[in-house]
C-alpha positions in Angstrom: -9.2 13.3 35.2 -12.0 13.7 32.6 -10.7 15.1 28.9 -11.9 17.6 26.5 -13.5 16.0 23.8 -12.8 17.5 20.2 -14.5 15.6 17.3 -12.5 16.9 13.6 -14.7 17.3 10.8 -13.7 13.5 9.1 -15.0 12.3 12.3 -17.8 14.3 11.9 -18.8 13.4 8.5 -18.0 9.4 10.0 -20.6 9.7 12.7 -23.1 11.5 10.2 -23.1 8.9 7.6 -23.1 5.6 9.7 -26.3 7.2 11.7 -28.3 7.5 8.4 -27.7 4.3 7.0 -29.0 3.4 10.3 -31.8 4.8 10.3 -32.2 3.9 7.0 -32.5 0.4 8.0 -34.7 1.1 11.0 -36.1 3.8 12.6 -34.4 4.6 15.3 -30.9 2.8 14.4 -29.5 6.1 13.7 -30.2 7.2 17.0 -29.0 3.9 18.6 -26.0 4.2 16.9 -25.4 7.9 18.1 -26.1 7.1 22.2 -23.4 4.2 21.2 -20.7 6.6 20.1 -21.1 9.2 23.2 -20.7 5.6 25.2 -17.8 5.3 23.3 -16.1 8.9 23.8 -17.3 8.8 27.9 -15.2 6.3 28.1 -12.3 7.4 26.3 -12.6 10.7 28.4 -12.8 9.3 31.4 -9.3 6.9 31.1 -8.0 7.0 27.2 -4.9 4.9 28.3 -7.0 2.6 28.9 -7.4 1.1 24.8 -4.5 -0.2 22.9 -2.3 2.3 21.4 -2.2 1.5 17.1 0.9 4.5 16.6 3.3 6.8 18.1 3.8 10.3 17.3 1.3 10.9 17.4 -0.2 8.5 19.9 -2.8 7.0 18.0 -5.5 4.8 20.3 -8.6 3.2 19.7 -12.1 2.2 21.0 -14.2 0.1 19.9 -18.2 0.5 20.1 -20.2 -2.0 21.7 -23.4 -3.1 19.4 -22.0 -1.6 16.1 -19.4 -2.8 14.3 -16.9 0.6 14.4 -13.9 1.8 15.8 -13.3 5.6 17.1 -9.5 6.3 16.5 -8.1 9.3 18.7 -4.7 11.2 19.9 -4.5 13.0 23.3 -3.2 16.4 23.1 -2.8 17.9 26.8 -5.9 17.7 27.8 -7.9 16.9 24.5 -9.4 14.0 23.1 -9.3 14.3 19.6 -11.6 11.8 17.5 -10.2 12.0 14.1 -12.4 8.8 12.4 -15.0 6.9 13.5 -15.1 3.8 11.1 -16.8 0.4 10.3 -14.6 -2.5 11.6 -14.6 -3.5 7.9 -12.8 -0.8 6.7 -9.0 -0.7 5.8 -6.5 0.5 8.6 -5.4 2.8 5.6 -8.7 5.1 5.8 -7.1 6.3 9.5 -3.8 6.4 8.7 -4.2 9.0 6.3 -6.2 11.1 8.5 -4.1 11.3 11.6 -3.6 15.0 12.4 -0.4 16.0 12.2 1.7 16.5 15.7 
């Protein structure tokens, strides 16, 4: 069963900055990193259950990326994937907890 994927704005904003300071780096990074994240999400539409759950209620997984360093954070409403944060692995747990939508 594949999911509908719904990316909130913090997300978003997440996805925007890591890509530039990508690209900043080198051209093309950005873009790198971008075909990295939808890699990411496929496979957290195609089976979610598969990556370790961090909370309950809400259900709070995560998925790591495979050449950059970040982790996408997401609940499962129904049939919704929501990606609420898409960090660097060097960032404090804190900067998802206080973004987890509410139930």
């Amino acid at each position: 069963m594949s999911h509908r994927l719904v990316i909130r704005a913090e997300a978003e904003e997440d996805i925007a900055e890591a890509a530039t300071w990508y690209e900043r780096q080198q051209v093309g990074l950005g873009n790198d990193f971008l075909a990295e994240f939808e890699s990411a999400v496929a496979r957290i539409s195609a089976n979610p259950f598969q990556y370790p759950c961090l909370r309950r209620k809400p259900e709070v997984r995560r998925v790591l990326t495979k050449r950059f360093p970040y982790r996408v954070f997401f609940i499962l409403r129904e049939s919704d994937v929501i990606v609420f944060r898409v960090l660097h692995a060097a960032r404090h747990d804190r900067e998802w907890k206080s973004n987890v939508p509410p139930k």
